[in-house]
N, C-alpha and C positions, 0 to 999 in steps of 0.2 A: 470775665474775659481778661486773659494775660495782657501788659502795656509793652514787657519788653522780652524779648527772644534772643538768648546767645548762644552760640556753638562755639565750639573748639575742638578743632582738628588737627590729634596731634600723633605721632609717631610717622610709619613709614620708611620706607628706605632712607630717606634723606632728613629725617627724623626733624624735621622741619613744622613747629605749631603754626599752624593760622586760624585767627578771630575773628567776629563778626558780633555785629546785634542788629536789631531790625524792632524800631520802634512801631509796635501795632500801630499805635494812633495817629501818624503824620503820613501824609502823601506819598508815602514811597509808590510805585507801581507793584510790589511785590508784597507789599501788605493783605490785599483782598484776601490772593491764595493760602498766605501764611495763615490769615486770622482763620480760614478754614482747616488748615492741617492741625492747627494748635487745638480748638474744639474736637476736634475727631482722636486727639491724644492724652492717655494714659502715662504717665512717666514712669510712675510707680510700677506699672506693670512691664516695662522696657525689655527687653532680653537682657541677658547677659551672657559673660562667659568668657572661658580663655583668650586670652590676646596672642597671637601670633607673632612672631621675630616679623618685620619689615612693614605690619599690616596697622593700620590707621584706626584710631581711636577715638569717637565723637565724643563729647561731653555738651549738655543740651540742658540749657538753665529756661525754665518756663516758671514765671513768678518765683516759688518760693519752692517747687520742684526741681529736682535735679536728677540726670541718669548719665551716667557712663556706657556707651554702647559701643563693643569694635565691628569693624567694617562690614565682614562678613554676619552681621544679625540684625544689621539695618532694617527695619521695617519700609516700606516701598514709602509712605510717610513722613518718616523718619527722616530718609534718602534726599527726600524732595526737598523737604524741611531744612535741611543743610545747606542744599545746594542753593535756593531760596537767600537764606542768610548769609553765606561766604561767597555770594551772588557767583558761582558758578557756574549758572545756568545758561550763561550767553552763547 
């Protein structure tokens, strides 16, 4: 099981990066769901594909895996799993 989880969200209109990590193993509240989304993902198998002018860019470090994924190929997983880490769930 992965310890730590990073994304990066970067392009967009305002082409503005934002980071996050999210330590599986400490108290966070948002840990339970992560440690589930992370088991349930493949990174290796990630989509890929064209990046669009203005449209946002995940990049998703899980251990020693890494995938690039733009907006539109999110997996609903994927999705959550972002939002989850750059805690924009609230």
């Amino acid at each position: 099981m992965a310890d730590l989880v990073r994304v990066r969200r970067s392009g967009g209109f305002i082409g503005r990066a934002v980071e996050g990590s999210l330590d599986l193993s400490g108290p966070d509240y948002r840990v339970p769901e992560a440690r589930d989304l992370v088991a349930s993902l493949d990174l290796a198998a990630a989509p890929t594909g064209k990046v669009w002018p203005d449209m946002h860019v995940f990049t998703f470090e899980i251990d020693d895996q890494t995938a690039t994924v733009p907006e539109n190929l999110l997996t609903p997983a994927l999705r959550r799993l972002a939002e989850l880490v750059l805690d924009q769930s609230r």
